[in-house]
C-alpha positions in Angstrom: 23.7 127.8 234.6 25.1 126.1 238.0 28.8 127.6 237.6 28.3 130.3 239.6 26.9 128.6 243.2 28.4 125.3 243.1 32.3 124.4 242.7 33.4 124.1 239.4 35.2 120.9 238.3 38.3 121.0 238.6 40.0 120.6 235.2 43.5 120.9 235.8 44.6 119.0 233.0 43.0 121.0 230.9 44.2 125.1 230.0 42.7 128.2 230.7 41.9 129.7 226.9 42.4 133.7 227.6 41.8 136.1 224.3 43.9 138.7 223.7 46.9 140.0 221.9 50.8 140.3 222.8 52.1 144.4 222.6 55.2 146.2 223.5 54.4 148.5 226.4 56.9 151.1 227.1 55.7 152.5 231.1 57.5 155.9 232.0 57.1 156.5 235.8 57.4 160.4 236.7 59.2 161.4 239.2 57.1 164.2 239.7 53.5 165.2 238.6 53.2 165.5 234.7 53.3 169.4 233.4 52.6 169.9 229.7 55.6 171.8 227.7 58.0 171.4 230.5 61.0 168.7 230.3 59.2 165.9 232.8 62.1 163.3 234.2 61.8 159.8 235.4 62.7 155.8 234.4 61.7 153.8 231.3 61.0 150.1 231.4 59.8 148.2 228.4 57.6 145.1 228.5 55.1 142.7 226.9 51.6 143.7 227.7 48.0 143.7 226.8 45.0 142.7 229.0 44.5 139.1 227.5 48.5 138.8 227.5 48.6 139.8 231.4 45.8 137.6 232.5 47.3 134.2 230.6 50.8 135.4 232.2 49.5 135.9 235.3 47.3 132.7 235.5 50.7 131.0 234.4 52.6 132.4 236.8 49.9 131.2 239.8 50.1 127.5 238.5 47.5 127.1 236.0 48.0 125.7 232.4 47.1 129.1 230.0 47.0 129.6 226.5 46.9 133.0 225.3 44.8 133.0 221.4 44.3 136.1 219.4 47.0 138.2 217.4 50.6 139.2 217.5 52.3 141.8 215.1 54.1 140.1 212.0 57.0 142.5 212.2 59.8 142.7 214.1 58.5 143.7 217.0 56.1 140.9 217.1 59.1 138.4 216.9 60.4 140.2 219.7 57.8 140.2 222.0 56.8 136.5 220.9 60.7 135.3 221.8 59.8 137.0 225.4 56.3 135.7 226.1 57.8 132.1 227.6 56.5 130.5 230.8 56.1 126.6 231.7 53.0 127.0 232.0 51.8 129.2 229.2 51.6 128.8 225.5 50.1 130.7 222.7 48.6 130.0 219.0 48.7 133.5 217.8 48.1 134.5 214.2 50.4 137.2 213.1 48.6 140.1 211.3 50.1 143.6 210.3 51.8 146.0 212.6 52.0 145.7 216.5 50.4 147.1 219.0 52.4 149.5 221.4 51.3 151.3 224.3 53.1 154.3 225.9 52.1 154.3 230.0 53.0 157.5 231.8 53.0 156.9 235.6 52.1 159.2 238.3 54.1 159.5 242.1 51.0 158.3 243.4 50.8 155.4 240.5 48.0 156.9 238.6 48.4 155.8 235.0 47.8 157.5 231.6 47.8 155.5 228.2 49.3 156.5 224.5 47.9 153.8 222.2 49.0 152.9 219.0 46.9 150.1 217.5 48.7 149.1 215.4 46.9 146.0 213.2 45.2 143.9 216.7 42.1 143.6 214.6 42.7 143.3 211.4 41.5 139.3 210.8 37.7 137.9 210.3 36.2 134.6 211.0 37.4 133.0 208.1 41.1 133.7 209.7 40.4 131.7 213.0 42.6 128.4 212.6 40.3 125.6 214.1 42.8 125.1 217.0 41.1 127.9 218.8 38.3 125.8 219.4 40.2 122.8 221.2 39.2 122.0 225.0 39.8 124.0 228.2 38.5 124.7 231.4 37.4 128.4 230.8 37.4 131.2 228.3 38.3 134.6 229.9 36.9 137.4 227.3 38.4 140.8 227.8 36.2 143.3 226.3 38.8 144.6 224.2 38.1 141.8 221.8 34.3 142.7 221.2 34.3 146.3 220.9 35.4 148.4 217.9 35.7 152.4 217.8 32.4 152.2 215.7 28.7 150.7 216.2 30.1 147.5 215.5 31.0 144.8 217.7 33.8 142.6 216.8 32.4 139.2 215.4 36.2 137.1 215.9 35.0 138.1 219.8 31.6 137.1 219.5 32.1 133.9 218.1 34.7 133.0 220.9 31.5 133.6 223.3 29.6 131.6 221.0 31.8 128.9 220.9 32.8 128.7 225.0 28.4 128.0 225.2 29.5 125.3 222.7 32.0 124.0 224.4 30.1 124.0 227.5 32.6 126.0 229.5 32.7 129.0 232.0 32.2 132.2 229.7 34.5 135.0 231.9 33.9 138.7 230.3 36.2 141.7 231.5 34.2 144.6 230.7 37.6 146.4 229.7 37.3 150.0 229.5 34.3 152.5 230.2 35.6 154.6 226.6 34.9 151.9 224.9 31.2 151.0 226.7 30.4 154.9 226.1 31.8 155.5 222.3 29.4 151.9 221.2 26.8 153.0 223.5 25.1 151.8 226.8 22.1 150.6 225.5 24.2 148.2 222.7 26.8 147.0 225.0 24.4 146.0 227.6 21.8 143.9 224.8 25.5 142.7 223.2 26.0 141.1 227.1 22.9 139.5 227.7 23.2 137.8 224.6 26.6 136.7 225.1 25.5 135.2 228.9 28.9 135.5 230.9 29.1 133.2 233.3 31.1 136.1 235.4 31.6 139.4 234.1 34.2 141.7 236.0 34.1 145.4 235.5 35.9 148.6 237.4 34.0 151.1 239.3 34.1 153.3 236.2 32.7 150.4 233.9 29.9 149.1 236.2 28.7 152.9 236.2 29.0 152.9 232.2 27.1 150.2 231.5 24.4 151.1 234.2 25.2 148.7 236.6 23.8 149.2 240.4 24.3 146.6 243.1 21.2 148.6 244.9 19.7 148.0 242.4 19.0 144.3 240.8 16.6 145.4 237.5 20.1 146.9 236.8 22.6 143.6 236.9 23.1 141.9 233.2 22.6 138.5 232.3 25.6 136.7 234.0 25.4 134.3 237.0 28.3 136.4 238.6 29.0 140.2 238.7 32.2 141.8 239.9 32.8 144.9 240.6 36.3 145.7 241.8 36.8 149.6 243.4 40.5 149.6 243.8 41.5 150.0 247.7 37.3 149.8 248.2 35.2 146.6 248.5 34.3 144.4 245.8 30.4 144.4 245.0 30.1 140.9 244.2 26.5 140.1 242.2 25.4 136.3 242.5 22.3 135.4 240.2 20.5 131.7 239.8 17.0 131.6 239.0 14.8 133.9 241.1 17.6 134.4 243.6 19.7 137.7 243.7 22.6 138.4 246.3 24.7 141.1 247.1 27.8 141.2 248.9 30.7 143.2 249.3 34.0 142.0 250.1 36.4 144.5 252.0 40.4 144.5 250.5 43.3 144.7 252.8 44.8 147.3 253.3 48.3 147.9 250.4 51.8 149.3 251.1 53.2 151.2 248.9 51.5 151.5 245.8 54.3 151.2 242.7 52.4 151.0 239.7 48.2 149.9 239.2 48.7 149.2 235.9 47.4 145.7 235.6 46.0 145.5 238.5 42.4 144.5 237.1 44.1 141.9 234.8 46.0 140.2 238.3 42.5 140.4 239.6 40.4 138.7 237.5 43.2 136.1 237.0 43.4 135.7 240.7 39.7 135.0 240.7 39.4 132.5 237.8 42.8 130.5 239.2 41.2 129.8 242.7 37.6 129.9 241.7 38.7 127.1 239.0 39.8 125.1 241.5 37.3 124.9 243.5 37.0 127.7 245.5 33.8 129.8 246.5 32.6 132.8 245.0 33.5 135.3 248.0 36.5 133.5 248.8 37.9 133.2 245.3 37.6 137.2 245.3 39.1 137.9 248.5 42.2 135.9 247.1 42.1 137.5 243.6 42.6 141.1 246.1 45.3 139.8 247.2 46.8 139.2 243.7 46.3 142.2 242.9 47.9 143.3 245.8 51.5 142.1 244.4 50.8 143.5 241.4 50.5 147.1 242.8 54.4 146.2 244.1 56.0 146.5 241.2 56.1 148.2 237.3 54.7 146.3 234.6 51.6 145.1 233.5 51.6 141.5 234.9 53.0 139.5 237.8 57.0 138.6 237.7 57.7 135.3 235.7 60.8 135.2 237.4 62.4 132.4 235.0 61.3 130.9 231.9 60.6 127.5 233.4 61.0 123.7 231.7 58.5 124.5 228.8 58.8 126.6 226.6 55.9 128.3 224.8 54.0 127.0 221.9 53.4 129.7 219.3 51.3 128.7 216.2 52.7 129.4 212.6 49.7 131.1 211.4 49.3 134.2 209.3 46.5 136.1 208.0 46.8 135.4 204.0 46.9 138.8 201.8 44.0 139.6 200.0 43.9 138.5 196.6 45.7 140.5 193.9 43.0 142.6 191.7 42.4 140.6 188.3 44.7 142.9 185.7 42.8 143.0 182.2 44.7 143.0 178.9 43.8 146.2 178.3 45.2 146.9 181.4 48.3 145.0 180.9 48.7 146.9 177.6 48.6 150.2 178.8 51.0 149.9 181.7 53.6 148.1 179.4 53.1 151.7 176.8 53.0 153.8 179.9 49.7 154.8 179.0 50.5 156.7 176.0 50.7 155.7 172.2 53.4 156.7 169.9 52.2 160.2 168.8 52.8 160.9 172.8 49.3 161.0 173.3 47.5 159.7 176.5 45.3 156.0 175.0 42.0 155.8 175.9 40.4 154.0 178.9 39.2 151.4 177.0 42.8 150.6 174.8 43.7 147.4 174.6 40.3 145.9 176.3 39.0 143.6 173.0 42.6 142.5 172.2 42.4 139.1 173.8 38.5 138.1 172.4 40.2 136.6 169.8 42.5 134.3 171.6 39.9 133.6 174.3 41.9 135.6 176.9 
């Protein structure tokens, strides 16, 4: 693939797909360090989170056209969070499955964070559930890796057949490697063959995630099968991995120095958006991350998981009327029918057998 070494087209008619789900996240930010079994005081702040939710915000709230596809609750809290999610440059086509998501973040002095995670219902649809509007055009499809892995050997195939179908689409592939627990509890060796055969056009990974899946910039036999690797280290340099052909490059990227740091949850998410946003529009490689730190950089200045919206805009968001369909009732026999109508006992009081009732319909074709 060319994406990685020339400029990419600039499509800005055309929106930023970004996979994900909406959730309620409830941050608490301590005023002092965190002691088990002692009364622990600071401030509250709900919001609307989740790492394909921040990054279609964020990319919003930067200029781009975004559209955030996945799952929302189909509860209250999902209306809720749906009525909040409004930007003029965002929309959504979200099917609504189950419970929601919600995520407790506790929040260091120094704004170290620590996650409660309720799953809630996030993956509880198949590929027969994907409305064919997830497949219209875009520019790019960003691919956190919460969407591929499951807490089992499995990997998810709604998230795999998004990567299949950016390929078919012909359109950057953009993997966030998401969360080293996740790499470890599915297994290094798996996650990495799952990668190379997905074929990211960039994949973006922490520190802690590069090191789970085995990733050395030293070290080229090491780098997956994407044209671009990043490797964001917080207040360190970004490693950033260039690969077309027989060429391999390695370059790190320093990151100005941050104030203050309020909160880093997120931080990743502002990242990567920051980097797709610029690199989208034409800019390079090095200089698209050295503009994506600097996203990040207002991120880190405030609590919450994504940039300030500030107001809703012109345009409200789209949200798609879609819902997973229940799973068809079990057929009820008229044996079965019969017994529940007797309460499973005859007239003498004693229980009928399993079989009561089965024949009664043969003679009626039933």
């Amino acid at each position: 693939m060319a994406w990685a070494c020339s400029s990419v087209v600039n499509q800005v008619e055309l929106p930023v797909d970004v996979v994900g789900f909406l959730l309620r996240e409830t941050s608490f930010q301590l005023e002092e360090p965190f002691q088990p079994f002692v009364e622990s005081r600071g401030r509250s702040a709900e919001h609307i989170g989740g790492s394909g939710a921040n990054i279609a915000s964020n990319l919003a709230v930067l200029g781009a056209k975004a559209r955030l596809i996945g799952t929302v609750g189909n509860d209250d809290v999902g209306r809720q969070l749906l009525s909040g999610y409004e930007h003029a440059n965002l929309s959504t086509q979200l099917v609504r499955v189950g419970r929601s998501v919600r995520i407790t973040t506790l929040i260091d002095p120094t704004g170290d964070r620590s996650f409660l995670v309720d799953p809630g219902d996030m993956m509880d649809i198949g590929l027969q559930d994907m409305p064919p509007t997830w497949s219209e055009p875009a520019a790019a499809l960003v691919l956190p890796g919460y969407n591929l892995y499951w807490e089992s050997e499995l990997f998810n195939p709604v998230g795999l057949e998004f990567a299949r179908l950016a390929h078919e689409r012909n359109i950057p592939l953009i993997v966030d490697a998401a969360s080293s627990r996740l790499i470890e509890n599915s297994g290094r060796d798996r996650v990495r063959a799952m990668l190379d055969d997905i074929r990211p056009t960039v994949l973006s990974c922490s520190d802690d995630e590069a090191a789970a899946l085995g990733i050395r910039p030293e070290l080229p036999s090491t780098w997956l099968s994407a044209d671009v690797i990043l490797i964001h280290r917080g207040a360190q340099p970004t490693d950033v991995l260039i690969q077309q052909g027989t060429s391999m490059e390695a370059t790190r990227i320093p990151v100005a120095s941050v104030g203050d740091v309020v909160d880093s949850d997120g931080a990743g998410d502002a990242f990567l958006a920051g980097f797709t946003f610029h690199w989208l529009r034409g800019a390079g490689i090095h200089h698209a991350v050295e503009l994506a730190h600097e996203v990040a950089a207002r991120q880190l200045q405030h609590v919450g998981p994504s940039l300030s919206r500030g107001g809703r805009g012109d345009a409200p968001s789209s949200e798609s009327d879609y819902r997973v369909p229940p799973p068809p009732a079990p057929p009820v026999s008229m044996g079965d029918t019969m017994r529940m109508a007797l309460g499973n006992r005859g007239p003498d009081g004693r229980e009928l057998p399993p079989d009561f009732g089965d024949d009664f319909g043969d003679d009626f074709g039933v």
